[in-house]
C-alpha positions as CSV (number, residue, x, y, z in Angstrom):
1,X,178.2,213.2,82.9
2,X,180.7,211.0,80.5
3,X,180.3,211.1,76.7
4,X,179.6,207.9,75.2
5,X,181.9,206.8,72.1
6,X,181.5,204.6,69.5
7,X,183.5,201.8,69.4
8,X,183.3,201.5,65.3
9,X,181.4,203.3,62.4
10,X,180.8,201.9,59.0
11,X,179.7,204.0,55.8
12,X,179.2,202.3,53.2
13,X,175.2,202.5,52.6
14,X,174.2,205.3,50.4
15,X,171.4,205.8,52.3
16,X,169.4,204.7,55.9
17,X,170.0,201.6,57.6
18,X,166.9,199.8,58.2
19,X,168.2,196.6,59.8
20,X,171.0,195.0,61.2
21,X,171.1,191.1,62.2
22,X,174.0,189.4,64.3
23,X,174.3,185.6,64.7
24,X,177.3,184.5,67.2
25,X,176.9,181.0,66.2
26,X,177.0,181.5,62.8
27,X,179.1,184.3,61.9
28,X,181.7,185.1,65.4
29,X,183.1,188.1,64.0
30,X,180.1,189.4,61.3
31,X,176.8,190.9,61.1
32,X,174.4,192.0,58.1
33,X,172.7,195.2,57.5
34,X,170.1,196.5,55.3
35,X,169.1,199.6,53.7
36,X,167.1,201.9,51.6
37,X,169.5,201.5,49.2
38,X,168.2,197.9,48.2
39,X,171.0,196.5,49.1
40,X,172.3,194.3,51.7
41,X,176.0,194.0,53.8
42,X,178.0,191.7,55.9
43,X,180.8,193.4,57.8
44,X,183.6,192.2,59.6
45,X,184.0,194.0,62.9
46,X,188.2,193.4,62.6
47,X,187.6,195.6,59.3
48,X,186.4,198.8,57.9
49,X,184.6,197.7,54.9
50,X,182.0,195.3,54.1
51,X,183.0,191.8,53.1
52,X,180.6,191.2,50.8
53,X,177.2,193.1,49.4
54,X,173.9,191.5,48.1
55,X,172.2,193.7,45.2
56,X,168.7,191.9,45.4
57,X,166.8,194.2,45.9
58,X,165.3,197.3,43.4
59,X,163.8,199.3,46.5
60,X,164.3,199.4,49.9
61,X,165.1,196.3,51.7
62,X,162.8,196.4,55.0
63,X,163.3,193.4,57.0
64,X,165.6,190.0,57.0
65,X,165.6,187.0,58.8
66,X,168.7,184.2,58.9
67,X,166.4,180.7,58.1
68,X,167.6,177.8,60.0
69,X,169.4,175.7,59.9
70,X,171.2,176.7,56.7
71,X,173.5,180.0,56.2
72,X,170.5,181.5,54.1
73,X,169.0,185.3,54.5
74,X,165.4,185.9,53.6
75,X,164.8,189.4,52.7
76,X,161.6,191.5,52.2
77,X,161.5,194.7,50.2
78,X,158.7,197.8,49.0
79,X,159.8,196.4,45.3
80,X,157.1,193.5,46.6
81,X,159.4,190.9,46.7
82,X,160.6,188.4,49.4
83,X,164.2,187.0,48.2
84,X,166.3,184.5,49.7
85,X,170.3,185.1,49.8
86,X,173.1,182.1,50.3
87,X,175.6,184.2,53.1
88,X,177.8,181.3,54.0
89,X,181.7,180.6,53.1
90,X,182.0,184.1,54.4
């Protein structure tokens, strides 16, 4: 039986990963995660570390959605909030 291997690994949450969200058309080479932390990352796959980081939140971020047609995130979060995030230029 063959081992399988990851390809890449990213740390940079301080806590667990609750969601990650990939668009192709939108961002070729990126995708967002969020977290426990309250926070919420793109990353670059041609890079180790996260391009940019969204502090929106004060609890756990629990779900996000890209809205179309615009580059715009909404995010939801156990602080009871629903924020919406500007990710484009990236």
């Amino acid at each position: 039986m063959q081992k399988e291997v990851a390809v890449a690994t990213w740390f940079e949450h301080s806590n667990r990963v609750t969601g990650l969200l990939y668009d192709r058309e939108r961002f070729a080479h990126c995708f967002l995660s969020c977290s426990v932390d309250g926070k919420i990352k793109m990353w670059d796959i041609r890079i180790p570390n996260s391009v940019v980081t969204f502090y929106e939140h004060d609890l756990d971020v629990t779900s996000f959605v890209f809205m179309n047609p615009y580059y715009n995130i909404a995010s939801g979060s156990h602080d009871k909030t629903i924020k919406v995030v500007f990710v484009g230029g990236f």
